[in-house]
C-alpha angles and dihedrals in degrees: 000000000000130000086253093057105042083049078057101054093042094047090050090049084044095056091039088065091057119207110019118192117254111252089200134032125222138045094323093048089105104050088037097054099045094043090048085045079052097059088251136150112231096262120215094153125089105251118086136280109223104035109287094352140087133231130210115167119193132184111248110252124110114358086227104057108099145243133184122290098174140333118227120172105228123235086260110217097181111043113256082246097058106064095006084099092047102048106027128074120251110223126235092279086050077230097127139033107218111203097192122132142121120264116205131195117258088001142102117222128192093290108052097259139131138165115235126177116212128136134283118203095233105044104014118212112049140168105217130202109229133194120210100190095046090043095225141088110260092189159005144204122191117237088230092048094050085042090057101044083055090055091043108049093022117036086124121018141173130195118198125203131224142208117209147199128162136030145247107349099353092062124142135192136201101196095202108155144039138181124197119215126193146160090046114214108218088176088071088054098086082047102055098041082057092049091046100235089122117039141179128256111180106200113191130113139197134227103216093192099055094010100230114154122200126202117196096174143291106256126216095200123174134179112271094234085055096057097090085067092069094055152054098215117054123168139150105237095176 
């Protein structure tokens, strides 16, 4: 039996129950619940969840809204320090600068940021970070290297929907379809950051008063209804 296959028979087991309470609150409650009712560990590392195939679970809502495709730390040419004050948000508290926000292609966003793709003379193709109110670029990413972490994390890859009601910790989920995606197309990548499907959410933030920074990945996010244009092989398994 493949991967694919066993994923199939326990999906099927996991709908049949019907609403299933949230074991986290918060934002991760729906990939933490199905992948413990998997069976899983919870899975930071780059390698995938359900033997050679990734997991991403989403609430159901609006098919554009987005969820993570990858993370890839960028080749950062200003230090995080340095425009993390300038370009993130301080709390209430002013105890922490947030530097979380959504990057598009060809746009400026709120805080005076766009994506642009142009060549480097070392690694050729790049999508660049630009800052618009510093004049300058604070970071790159190499197409290949972005083409290779695709075919790393999400060679196969299946997202799960789930019904919700509730909220918090009384959260419940219903988990009552699944596509499988394969045979994943990293020439289309350039593409669909120009044409703004998949953008870019830096999610770091700064402590002015102790300066620790803390990264907790550059995510690559596009719309679920979107995902088929990242791959070859496309089908509903639930």
């Amino acid at each position: 039996m493949t991967d694919l296959d066993r994923l199939k028979t326990k999906l099927v087991e996991i709908k049949q129950r019907g609403f299933i309470k949230t074991l986290r609150k918060g934002n991760t409650g729906v990939g933490y619940t199905l992948e413990t009712l998997l069976g899983l560990d919870e899975n930071n590392d780059c390698g995938a969840d359900f033997g050679d195939i990734e997991l991403k679970a989403k609430r159901d809502g609006s098919s554009s809204s987005k969820l993570s495709s990858f993370t890839q730390a960028p080749i950062w040419l200003v230090k995080p320090r340095q425009f993390i004050k300038t370009h993130g948000e301080s709390n209430q508290n002013q105890e922490r600068f947030n530097f979380y926000c959504t990057v598009k292609y060809g746009a400026v966003n709120s805080r005076g940021l766009t994506l642009k793709t142009q060549d480097d003379p070392v690694y050729g193709d790049t999508l660049w970070l630009h800052s618009q109110k510093m004049n300058c670029d604070l970071a790159k990413w190499p197409l290949l290297t972005l083409s290779f972490r695709q075919e790393q994390k999400l060679n196969k890859m299946v997202v799960i929907g789930a019904e919700t009601k509730g909220r918090g910790a009384s959260e419940f989920f219903h988990y009552h379809d699944a596509d499988f995606y394969s045979n994943p197309c990293p020439k289309r990548l350039r593409k669909l950051i120009e044409d703004g499907v998949l953008v870019v959410e830096p999610r770091m933030w700064l402590n002015p008063q102790t300066n620790k920074l803390r990264d907790r990945g550059t995510a690559f996010r596009i719309s679920r209804n979107k995902i088929h244009l990242m791959y070859k092989h496309h089908e509903k398994i639930l």
